[in-house]
N, C-alpha and C positions, 0 to 999 in steps of 0.2 A: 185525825191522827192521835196515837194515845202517845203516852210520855215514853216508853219501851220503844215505839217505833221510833221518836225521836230521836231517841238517847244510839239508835244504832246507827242513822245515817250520818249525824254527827260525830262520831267516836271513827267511824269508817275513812275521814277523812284523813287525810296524812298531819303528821306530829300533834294532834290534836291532846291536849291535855286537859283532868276534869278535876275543878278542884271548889269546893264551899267559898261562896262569896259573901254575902252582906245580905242581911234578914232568911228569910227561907229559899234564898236561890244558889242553882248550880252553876259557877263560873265554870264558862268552854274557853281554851284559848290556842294561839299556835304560836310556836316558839317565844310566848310571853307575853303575847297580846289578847286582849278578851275580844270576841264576837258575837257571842252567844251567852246567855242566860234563861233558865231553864225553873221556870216554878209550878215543882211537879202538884200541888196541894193544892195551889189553884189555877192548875192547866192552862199555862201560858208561858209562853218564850217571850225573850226579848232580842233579837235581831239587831247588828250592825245594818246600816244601809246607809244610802247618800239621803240630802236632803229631797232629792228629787224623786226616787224613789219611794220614800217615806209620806209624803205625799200624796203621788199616786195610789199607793195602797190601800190608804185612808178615804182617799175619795173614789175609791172602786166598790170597798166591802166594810164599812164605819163598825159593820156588825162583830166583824173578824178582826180588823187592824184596829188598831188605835194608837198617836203620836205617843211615845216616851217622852224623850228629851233628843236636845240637838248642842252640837257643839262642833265647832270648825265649819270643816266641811262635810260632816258625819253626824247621822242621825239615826237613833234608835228603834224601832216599832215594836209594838206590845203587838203577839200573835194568839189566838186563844185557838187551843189546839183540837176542839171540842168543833168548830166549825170551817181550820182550814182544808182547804184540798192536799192532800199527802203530795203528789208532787207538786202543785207550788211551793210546798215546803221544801221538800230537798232542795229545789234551785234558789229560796231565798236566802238557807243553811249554805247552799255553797257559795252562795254572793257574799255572803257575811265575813266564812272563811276567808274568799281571795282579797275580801278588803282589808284585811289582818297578815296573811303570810306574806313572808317575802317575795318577790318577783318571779326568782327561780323556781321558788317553791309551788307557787300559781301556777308555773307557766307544765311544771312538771306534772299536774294532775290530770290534763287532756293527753298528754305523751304517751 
């Protein structure tokens, strides 16, 4: 997936806003919260996920995923957009999303 595709299944999301974070990355967030991070220079995302999922990921394609960081019960995955599958992408970007939106908000995006 190139960084264009990305950048439009994310923005497609509802209240999704895009704003300059820290070093050469794009902060995604929704009503305030970040889930996404976007470094288009060197073609990789960073992904909210559970710790369990982040995991999984890692020990399915070590080539594609790789651990960020963890914190709570949330953890990060570094994605390299050069070797994932376009749609796992979009449902890791929506998993990220509903880990961030509010409730309502979640619940309103299958509706």
């Amino acid at each position: 997936m190139r960084a264009e595709e990305f950048l439009r299944t994310v923005l497609a999301l509802p209240e999704v806003t895009e704003r300059e974070a820290f070093s050469d990355l794009t902060g995604f967030r929704v009503r305030g919260k970040g889930f996404c991070y976007l470094n288009e220079s060197e073609g990789f995302v960073l992904l909210k996920a559970t710790r369990e999922e982040q995991a999984a990921l890692v020990a399915e394609d070590p080539g594609t995923f790789a651990p960020s960081w963890a914190s709570g019960r949330f953890a990060w995955v570094e994605v390299k957009l050069a070797t994932v599958d376009s749609e796992e992408l979009r449902e890791l970007v929506t998993e990220a999303w509903r880990l961030s939106a509010p409730k309502r908000l979640a619940a309103a995006l299958h509706a």
